[in-house]
N, C-alpha and C positions, 0 to 999 in steps of 0.2 A: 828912133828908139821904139822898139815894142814891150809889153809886156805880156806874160803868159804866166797863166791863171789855171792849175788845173783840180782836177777833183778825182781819183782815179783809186779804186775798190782793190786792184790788185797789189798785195804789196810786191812781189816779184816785177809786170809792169811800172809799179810806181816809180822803182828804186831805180828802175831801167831808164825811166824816161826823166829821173831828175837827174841823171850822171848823163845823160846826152844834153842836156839842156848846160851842165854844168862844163862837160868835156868843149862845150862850144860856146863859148863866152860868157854865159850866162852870168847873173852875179845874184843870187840868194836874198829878197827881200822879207821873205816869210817862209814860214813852212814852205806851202804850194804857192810863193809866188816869186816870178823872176823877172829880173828885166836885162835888156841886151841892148848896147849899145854899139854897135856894127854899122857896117856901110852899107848901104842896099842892096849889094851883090850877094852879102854873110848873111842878112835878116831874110834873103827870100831862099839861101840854101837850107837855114833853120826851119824855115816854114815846111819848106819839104823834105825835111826831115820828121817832126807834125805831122803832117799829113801819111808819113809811112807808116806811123806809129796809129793812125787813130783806125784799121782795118782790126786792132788788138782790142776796143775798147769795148765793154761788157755794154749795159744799159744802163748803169747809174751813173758809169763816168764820163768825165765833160773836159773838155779845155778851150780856154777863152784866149785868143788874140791879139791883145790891144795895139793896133799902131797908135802911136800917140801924136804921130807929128801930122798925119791922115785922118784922124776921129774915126778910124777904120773899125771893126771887131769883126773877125774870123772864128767861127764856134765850131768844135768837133765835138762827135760821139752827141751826148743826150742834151747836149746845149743850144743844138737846130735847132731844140724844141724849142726852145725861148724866142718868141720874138717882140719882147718889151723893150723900148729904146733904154740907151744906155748915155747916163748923164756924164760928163766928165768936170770936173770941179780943177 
């Protein structure tokens, strides 16, 4: 399972990137957050699908990675910038 977390200034990008999130399995936790339950083959075509999107991202907006089954996190756009660990509960 991953989830994905983003924060994104544009609303034309945003709307873009929560209907590809959506168009692809995604299932709506929050506003900006989602989570995907796929098989490893769907969760790493999603990612690079993410990764096409994040060459669009301004400097305020972010999006966060979570695998959850990995304790992984993958950060695009302004979220490099963080590198404070991240607790999982």
């Amino acid at each position: 399972m991953i989830i994905v977390s983003y924060d994104i200034s544009s609303n034309e990008l945003r709307g873009e990137f929560s209907k590809m999130l959506i168009q692809n399995g995604a299932i709506r936790l929050q506003y900006s957050v989602y989570e995907f339950n796929n098989t490893k083959r769907w969760l790493d075509i999603v990612q690079l699908k993410i990764e096409a999107f994040a060459k669009y991202f301004g400097g305020g907006d972010s999006v966060l990675v979570f695998d959850v089954a990995n304790g992984n996190v993958k950060k695009y756009g302004n979220a490099i910038h963080r590198d404070a660990d991240i607790v999982y509960f």
